[in-house]
C-alpha positions as CSV (number, residue, x, y, z in Angstrom):
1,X,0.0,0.0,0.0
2,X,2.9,2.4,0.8
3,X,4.7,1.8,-2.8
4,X,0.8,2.6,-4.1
5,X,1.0,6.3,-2.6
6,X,-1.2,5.6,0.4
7,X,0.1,8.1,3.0
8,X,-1.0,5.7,5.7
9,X,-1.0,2.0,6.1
10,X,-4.3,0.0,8.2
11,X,-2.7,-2.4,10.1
12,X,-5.0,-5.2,10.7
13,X,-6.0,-7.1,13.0
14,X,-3.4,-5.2,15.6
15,X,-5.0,-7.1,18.5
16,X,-3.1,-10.3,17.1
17,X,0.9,-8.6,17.8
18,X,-0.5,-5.4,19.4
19,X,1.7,-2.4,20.3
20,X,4.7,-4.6,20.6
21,X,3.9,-5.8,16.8
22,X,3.8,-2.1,15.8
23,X,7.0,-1.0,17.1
24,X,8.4,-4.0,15.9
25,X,7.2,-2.6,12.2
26,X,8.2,0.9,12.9
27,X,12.1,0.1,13.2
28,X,13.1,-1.0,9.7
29,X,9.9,1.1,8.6
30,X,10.1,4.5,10.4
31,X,8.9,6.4,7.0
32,X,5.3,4.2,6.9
33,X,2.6,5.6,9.2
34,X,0.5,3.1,10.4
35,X,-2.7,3.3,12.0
36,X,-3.8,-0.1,13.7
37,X,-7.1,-0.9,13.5
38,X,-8.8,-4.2,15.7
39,X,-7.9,-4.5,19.1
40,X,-7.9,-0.7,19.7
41,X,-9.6,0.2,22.2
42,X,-9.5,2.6,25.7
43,X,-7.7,0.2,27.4
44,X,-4.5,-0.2,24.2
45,X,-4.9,2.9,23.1
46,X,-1.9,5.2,24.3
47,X,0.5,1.7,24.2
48,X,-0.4,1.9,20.1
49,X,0.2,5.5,20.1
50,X,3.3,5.6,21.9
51,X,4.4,2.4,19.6
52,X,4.4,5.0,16.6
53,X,0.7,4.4,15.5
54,X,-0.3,7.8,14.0
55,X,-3.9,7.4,14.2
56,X,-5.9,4.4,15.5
57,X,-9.1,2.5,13.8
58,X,-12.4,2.5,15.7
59,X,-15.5,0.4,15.1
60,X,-17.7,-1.2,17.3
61,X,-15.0,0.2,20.3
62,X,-16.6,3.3,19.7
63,X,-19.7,2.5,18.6
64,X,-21.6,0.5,20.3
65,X,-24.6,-1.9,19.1
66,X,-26.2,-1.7,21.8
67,X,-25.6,1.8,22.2
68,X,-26.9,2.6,18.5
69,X,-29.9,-0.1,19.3
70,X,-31.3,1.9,22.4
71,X,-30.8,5.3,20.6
72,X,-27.8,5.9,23.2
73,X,-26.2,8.6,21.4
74,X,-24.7,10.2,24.3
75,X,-22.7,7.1,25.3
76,X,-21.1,7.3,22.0
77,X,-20.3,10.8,22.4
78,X,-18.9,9.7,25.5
79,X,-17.1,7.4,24.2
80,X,-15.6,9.6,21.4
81,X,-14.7,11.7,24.1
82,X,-12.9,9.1,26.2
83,X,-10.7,8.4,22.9
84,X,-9.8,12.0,22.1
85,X,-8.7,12.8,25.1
86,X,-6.6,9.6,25.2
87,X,-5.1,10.5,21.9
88,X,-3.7,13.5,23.3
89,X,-2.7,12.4,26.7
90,X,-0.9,9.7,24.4
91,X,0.9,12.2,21.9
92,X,2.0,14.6,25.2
């Protein structure tokens, strides 16, 4: 995908060598940014960050079936908050 012009790279499923996996990429790669996508969530968030990912993938981590089924659209925005303000505690 990088030799193709994309200017970033999905790395997926990242829950399978999380962070560790990353960084391990990032070494003989430093010019590819890679955003990992399955497996992010709150709690591996700012290890994928901090690992070199330069933005993350969200899906059902951010929103919720349930949450969409009951019309909970607040808990999504709660959610999206959660994440943002991860992102930046992670890029501090």
């Amino acid at each position: 995908a990088w030799e193709a012009g994309a200017d970033i790279v999905k790395l997926f499923p990242a829950d399978i060598g999380g962070p560790a996996y990353l960084k391990s990429l990032k070494g003989p790669l430093p010019q590819i940014r890679l955003m990992p996508t399955g497996g992010v969530n709150l709690q591996t968030l700012k290890d994928f960050v901090k690992a070199g990912a330069c933005a993350v993938g969200l899906g059902g981590q951010l929103v919720e079936k349930d949450a969409v089924e009951r019309g909970d659209f607040d808990r999504i925005r709660t959610l999206a908050a959660q994440y943002v303000e991860l992102m930046k505690q992670a890029r501090a």
